[in-house]
N, C-alpha and C positions, 0 to 999 in steps of 0.2 A: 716226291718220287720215292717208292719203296726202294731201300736196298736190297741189292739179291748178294747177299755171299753164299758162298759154298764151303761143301764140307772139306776143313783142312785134315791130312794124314800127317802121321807124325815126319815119314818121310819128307814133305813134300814142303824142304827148309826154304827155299826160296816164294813160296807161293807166302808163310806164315810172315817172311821177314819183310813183305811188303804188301801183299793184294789184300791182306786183312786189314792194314789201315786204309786204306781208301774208303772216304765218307758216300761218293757215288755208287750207283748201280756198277757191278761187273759181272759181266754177260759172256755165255755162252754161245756158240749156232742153236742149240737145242732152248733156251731159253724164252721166254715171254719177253717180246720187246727187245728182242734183239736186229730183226730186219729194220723198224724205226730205226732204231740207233745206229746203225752203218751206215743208211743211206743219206742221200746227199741232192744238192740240189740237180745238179748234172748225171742223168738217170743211164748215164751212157756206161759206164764205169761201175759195175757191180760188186761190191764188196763181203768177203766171206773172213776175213778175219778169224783166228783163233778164237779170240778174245776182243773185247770192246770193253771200254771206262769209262763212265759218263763224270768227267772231271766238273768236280765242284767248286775248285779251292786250287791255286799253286800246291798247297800242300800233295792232295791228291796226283799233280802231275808228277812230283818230284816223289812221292813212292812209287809208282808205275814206272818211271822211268828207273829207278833202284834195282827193281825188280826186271826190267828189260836187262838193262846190264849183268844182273848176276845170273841170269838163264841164257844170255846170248840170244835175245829175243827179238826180230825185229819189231821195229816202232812207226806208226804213222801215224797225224795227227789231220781232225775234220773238225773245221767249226760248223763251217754253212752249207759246204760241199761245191759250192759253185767253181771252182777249178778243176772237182774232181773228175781228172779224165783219166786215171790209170788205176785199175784194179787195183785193189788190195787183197790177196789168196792168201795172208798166213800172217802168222805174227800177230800183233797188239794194237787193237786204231784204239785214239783217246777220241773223244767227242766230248768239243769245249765248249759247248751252244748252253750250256746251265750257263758258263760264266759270262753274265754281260753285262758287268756292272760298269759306268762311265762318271767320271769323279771329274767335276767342269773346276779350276780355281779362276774364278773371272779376273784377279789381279794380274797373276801371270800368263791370260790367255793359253791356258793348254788343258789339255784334261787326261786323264790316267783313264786307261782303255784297257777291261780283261780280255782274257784270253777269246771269248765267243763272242764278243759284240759284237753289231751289224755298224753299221755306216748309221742308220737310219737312228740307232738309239745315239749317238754321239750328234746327231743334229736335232737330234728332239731336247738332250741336255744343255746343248749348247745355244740353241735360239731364242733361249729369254734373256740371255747375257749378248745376245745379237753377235756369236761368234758363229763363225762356220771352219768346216774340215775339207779335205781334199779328198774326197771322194770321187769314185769313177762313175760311169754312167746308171748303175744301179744300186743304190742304198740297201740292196737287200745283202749283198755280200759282206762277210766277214772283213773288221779291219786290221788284222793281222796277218792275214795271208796273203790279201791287196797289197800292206804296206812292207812285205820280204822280199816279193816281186820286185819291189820299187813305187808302183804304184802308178796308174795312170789317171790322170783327176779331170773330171768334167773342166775345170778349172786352170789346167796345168801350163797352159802359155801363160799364163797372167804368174801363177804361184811357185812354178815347178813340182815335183811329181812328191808323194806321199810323204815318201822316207826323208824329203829334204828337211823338213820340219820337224822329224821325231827325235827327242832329245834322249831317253834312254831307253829300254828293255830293260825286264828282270826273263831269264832264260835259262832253263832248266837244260844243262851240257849234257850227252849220253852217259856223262858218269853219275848222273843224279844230284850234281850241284846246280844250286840255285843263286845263281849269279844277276848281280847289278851291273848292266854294262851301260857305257857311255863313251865319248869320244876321250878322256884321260881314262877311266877307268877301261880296260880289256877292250885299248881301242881296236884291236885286228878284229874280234868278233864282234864290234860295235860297223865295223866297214862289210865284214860278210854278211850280216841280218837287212843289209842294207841294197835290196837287191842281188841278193847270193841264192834267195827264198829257202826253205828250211834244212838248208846242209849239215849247221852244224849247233842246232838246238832248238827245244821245244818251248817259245815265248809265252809266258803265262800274261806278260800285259805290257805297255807300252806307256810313257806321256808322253804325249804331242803337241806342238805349238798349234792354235788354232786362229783363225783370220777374225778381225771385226768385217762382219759383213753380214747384211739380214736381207737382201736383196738385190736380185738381178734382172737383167732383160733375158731372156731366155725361147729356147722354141724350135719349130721346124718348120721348113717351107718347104712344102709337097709339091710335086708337079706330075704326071701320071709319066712311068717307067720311060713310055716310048722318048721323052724330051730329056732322058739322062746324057745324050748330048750337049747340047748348048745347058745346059745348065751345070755338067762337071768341066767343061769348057771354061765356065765364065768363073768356077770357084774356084778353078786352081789359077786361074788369074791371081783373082783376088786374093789368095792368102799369101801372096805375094806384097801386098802392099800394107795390110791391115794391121793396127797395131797390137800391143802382146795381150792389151783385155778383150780381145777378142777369139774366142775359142771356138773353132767347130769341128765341122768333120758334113765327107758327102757320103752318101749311101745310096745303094741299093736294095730294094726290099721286095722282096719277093714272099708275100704274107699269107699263110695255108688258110683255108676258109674253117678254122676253129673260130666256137663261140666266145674263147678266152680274149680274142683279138675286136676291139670294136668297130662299129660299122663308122664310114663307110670304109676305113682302112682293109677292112677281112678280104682275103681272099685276090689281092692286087696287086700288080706290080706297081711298084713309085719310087720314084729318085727323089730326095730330099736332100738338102742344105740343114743341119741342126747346129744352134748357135746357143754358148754362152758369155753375157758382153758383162763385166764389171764396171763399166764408167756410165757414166751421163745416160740415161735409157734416150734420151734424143738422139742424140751423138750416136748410137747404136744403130740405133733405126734408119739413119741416115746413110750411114756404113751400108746397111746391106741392100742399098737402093740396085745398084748392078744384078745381087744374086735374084731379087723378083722380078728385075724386068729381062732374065735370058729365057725363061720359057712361061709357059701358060703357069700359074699357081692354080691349084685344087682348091687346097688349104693351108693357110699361113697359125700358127698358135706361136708365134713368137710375141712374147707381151712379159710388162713387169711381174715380177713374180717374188714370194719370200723365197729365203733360196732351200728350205724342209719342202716345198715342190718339185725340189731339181731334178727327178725322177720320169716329169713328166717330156723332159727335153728330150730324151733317146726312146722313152717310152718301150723300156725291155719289158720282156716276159718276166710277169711275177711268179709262173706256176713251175712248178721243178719238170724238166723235161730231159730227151735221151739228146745230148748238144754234141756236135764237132768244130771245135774252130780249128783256127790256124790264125797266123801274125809273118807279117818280114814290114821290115824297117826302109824307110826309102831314101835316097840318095837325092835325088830330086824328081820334081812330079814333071817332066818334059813333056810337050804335045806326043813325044811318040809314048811315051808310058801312059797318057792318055790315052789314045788310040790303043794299045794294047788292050789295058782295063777293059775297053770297049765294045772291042773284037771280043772276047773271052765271056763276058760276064752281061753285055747291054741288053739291047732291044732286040738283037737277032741272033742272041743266045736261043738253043732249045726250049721249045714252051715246058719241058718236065725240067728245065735247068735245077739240080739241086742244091746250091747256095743260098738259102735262104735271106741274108744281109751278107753284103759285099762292100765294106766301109772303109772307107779315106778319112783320117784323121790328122788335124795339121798339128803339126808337132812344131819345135823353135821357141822363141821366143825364151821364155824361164826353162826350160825344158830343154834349152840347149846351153844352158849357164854352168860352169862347173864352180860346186860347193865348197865350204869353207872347210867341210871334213870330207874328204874324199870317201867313196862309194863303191858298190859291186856292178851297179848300173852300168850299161854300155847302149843307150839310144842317144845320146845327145846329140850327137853328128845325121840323124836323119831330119827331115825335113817334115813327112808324112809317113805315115803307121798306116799300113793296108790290112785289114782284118777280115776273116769268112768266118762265118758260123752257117751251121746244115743240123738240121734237127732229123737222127736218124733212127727212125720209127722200126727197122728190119735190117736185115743179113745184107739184102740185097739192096734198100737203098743206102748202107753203110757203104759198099763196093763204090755207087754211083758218086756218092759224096768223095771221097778216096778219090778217083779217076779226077774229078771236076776241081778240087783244093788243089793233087799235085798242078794241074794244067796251067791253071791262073798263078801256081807259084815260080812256075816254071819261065812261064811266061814273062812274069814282070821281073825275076833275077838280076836280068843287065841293070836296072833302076834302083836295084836294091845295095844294102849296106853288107848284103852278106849273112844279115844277123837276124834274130828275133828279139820279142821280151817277153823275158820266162814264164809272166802270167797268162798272157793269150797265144802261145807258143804252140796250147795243142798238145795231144798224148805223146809223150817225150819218148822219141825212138830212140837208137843206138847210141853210143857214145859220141860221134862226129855232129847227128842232129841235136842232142843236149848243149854240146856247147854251143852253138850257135846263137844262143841265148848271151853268150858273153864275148867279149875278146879272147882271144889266144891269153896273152897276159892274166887278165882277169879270172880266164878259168884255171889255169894253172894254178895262180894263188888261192883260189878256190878248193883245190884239190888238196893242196899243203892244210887248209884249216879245217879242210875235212879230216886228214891222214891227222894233226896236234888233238882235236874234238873229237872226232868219230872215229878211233882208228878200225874199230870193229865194224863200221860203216852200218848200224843200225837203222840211221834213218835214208831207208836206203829207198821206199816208196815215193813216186811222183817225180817232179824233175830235180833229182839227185846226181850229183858228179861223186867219181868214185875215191877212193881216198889216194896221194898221188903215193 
């Protein structure tokens, strides 16, 4: 990638004392290769930045951020863009997608993770040592912005969620220190990166403990939309009884007849069961005799699998599109929170209903364990994670999606924890919706490591709490 600098003035002291070392491209709006470089994979979220950095190196992050601080500049940071749901209008995005280098140490099962990796390259590094990561339902997303969130992992009743296995951070502070944190070393910013997601610095890389594991049972059981009764009936049963290697989640899928979606899936409604089992693949199978026999099955793809195919369990969109979700946390899944879900979102929803996926994820198990190093996380106390995403192609069908997200949230409240998780939380409104994503306590202390780290509150894009 050519670098672009620009012509420095003698004036222009703070541009010389940092954007001329940078080894990446720094980009303009007026520049070649500047609309690639902002955008992201969530096409909802349009970004015009002053300036953009195509960070090569921690070194590169830690001049740009030198340089944010001495201009009072703000700062936002995109690896893959798959979160991105909130504009960036000014200020400085870095773009970390150059750094994806993944360092596997097979003795000590972890691997050192840059700043832009995907998921997909730390299971490609890791599968000839027959280790696997806790990754969520797409491999295509960055593992640093997954693992600030906290992380929610294909895997996570069995292992608990991203962050619980991540041993350090090297973390670039808004004052341009490059920091080594850990649980002795700068444990308060070792508890905020951990589920706090990017409040109070920009991670250049990560090691993380990684699982021995090269294969699972895995899959989804289809059954056509109109039978998402008796079949979310029979699952919230079940996750009642099932033990913690067993991970799923129920959905609703409401699938737009694009040629990116394959047949016969395009263009249908269908209620599914998607599972992933770590034990016995018999013993698996076995387990989910209840969920095939509450309604007709289409299509079963649940089968052995390595686990560098786990992509194929939830089978998300690979192509970058305009996305809306939303997240709340659930208290417990009751026959009436069922009926709810079902009144709202089922079979006698609107035929133009705009929710495109309407997902139940069974949460518990490791996921409700509390860690040996305490955390920013606050799902543990839920039971299931109710999730919507709407793919909004216009003005107007953004309004419908809006209208159809508050309703079903609103809806299912009495059943909820009250809360979100800050990664599928959704374009982060006001102050009162931000937290939400935390406890009362939690964002509080949040706010203090914000006010110690950020007092200027630079990284103030995305879901950011304000400095207390």
């Amino acid at each position: 990638m050519t670098t672009a600098h620009h012509p420095h003035h003698p004036h222009d002291t703070p541009d010389l004392f940092a954007l001329s070392d940078i080894d990446g491209p720094v980009l303009r709006p007026a520049d070649d290769g500047y609309a690639d470089e902002v955008t992201g994979f969530n096409l909802a979220a349009r970004h015009i930045p002053d300036l953009v950095i195509g960070a090569t190196s921690a070194g590169d992050i830690v001049a740009a951020m030198r340089w944010a601080a001495a201009t009072n500049t703000p700062v936002s940071v995109q690896g893959t863009g798959h979160g991105a749901n909130f504009p960036i209008d000014s200020g400085l995005l870095i773009n970390t997608s150059r750094m994806t280098d993944v360092q596997i140490n097979p003795t000590d099962r972890t691997a050192r993770i840059a700043a832009g990796a995907k998921w997909r390259h730390v299971l490609e590094a890791g599968a000839p040592h027959g280790l696997a990561a806790l990754n969520g339902s797409s491999t295509d997303a960055g593992v640093i912005g997954y693992t600030l969130g906290g992380g929610l992992p294909v895997l996570g009743r069995t292992y608990g969620y991203a962050s619980d296995l991540v041993q350090s951070f090297q973390v670039v502070t808004p004052d341009g220190v490059l920091r080594e944190v850990n649980a002795i070393r700068e444990p308060e910013l070792f508890w905020a990166l951990r589920g706090g997601k990017g409040n109070v610095g920009v991670v250049t890389s990560l090691v993380t403990e990684l699982i021995p594991l090269s294969r699972i049972l895995g899959g989804g059981i289809y059954c056509a939309g109109e039978h998402a009764e008796p079949l979310l009936r029979a699952w919230a049963d079940w996750t009642t009884t099932v033990p913690t290697q067993m991970c799923s989640a129920f959905t609703l899928l409401r699938l737009p007849p694009l040629p990116t979606i394959p047949e016969p899936l395009r263009g249908r409604f269908w209620a599914r069961v998607a599972i992933a089992w770590t034990g016995d693949p018999d013993d698996g199978s076995r387990l989910l005799a209840p969920i095939r026999a509450a309604a007709p099955v289409v299509f079963d793809t649940v089968d052995e699998m390595d686990y560098t195919a786990v992509d194929s369990i939830y089978a998300e969109p690979q192509d970058p599109l305009p996305a809306r979700e939303s997240c709340a946390l659930l208290a417990d899944l009751t026959p009436e929170a069922v009926d709810t879900l079902l009144a709202q979102s089922g079979p006698t929803a609107p035929s133009d209903y705009p929710l495109l996926i309407v997902e139940l994820r069974h949460m518990g198990g490791a996921l409700s364990r509390t860690t040996t190093h305490e955390d920013a996380i606050c799902a543990r106390d839920a039971t299931h994670l109710m999730e919507t995403v709407a793919v909004i192609p216009s003005q107007e069908a953004a309004e419908a999606v809006e209208t159809a997200t508050a309703a079903l949230n609103t809806a299912m409240a009495p059943y909820g924890t009250g809360r979100s998780m800050v990664n599928i939380h959704g374009c982060p409104g006001d102050e009162s919706d931000r937290a939400r994503a935390w406890t009362p306590e939690v964002y509080d202390r949040l706010r203090q490591d914000k006010a110690t780290y950020d007092p200027k509150n630079l990284l103030r894009y995305g879901h950011t709490v304000t400095p207390a």
